[in-house]
C-alpha distance (Angstrom), angle and dihedral (degrees) to the residues before:
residue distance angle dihedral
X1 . . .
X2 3.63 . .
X3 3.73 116.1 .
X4 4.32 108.1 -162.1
X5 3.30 113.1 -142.6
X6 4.18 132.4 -157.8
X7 3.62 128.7 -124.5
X8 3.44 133.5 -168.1
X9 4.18 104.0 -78.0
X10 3.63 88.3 52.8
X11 3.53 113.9 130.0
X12 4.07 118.5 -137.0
X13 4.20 90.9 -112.7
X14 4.31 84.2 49.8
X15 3.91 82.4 42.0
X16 3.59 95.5 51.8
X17 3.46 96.4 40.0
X18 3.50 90.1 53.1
X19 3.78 89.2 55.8
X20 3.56 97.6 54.2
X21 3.52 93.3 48.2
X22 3.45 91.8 64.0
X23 3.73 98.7 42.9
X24 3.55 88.1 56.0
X25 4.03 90.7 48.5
X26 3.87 89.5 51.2
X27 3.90 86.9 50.8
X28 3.55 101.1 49.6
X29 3.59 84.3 46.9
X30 3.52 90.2 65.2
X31 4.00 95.5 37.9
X32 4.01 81.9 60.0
X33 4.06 99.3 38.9
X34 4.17 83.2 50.4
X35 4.00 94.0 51.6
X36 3.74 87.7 50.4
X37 3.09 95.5 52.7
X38 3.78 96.1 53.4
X39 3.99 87.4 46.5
X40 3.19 90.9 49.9
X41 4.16 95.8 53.8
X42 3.79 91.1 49.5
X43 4.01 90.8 64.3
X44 3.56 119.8 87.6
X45 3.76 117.5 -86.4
X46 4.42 94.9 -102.2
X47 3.21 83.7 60.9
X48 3.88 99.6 46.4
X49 3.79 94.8 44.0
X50 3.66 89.5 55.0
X51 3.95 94.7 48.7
X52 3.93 82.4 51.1
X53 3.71 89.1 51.4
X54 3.67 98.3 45.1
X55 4.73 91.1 48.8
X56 3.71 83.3 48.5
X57 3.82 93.1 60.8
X58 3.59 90.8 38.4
X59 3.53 90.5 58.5
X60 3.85 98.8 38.6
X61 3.90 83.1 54.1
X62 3.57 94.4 47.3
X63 3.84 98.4 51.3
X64 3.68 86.8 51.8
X65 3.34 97.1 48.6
X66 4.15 90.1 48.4
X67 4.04 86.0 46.5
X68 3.72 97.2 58.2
């Protein structure tokens, strides 16, 4: 996801827009993140436990990354 970002000669409508833009990025991020989830619970439970397994190691990998 691309987040936009402001700079200086930005005017407060470009600002603004900007802004909502990325609200509405962050929410359909979460529209998406929620449908997946309820995918994801009507699969059988190998399949579950292994999409568990797999966002664990994401995330161990991803603090560990953001720690060093």
């Amino acid at each position: 996801m691309v987040i936009q970002v402001m700079n200086e000669d930005s005017t407060e409508q470009e600002k603004e827009k900007i802004n909502n833009m990325n609200k509405m990025k962050e929410e359909a991020t979460y529209i998406v993140s929620d449908l997946m989830l309820s995918q994801l619970m009507k699969q059988p439970e190998h399949i579950r436990s292994k999409v568990y397994e797999m966002l664990q190691e994401h995330l161990e990998k991803k603090k560990y990354l953001s720690e060093n």
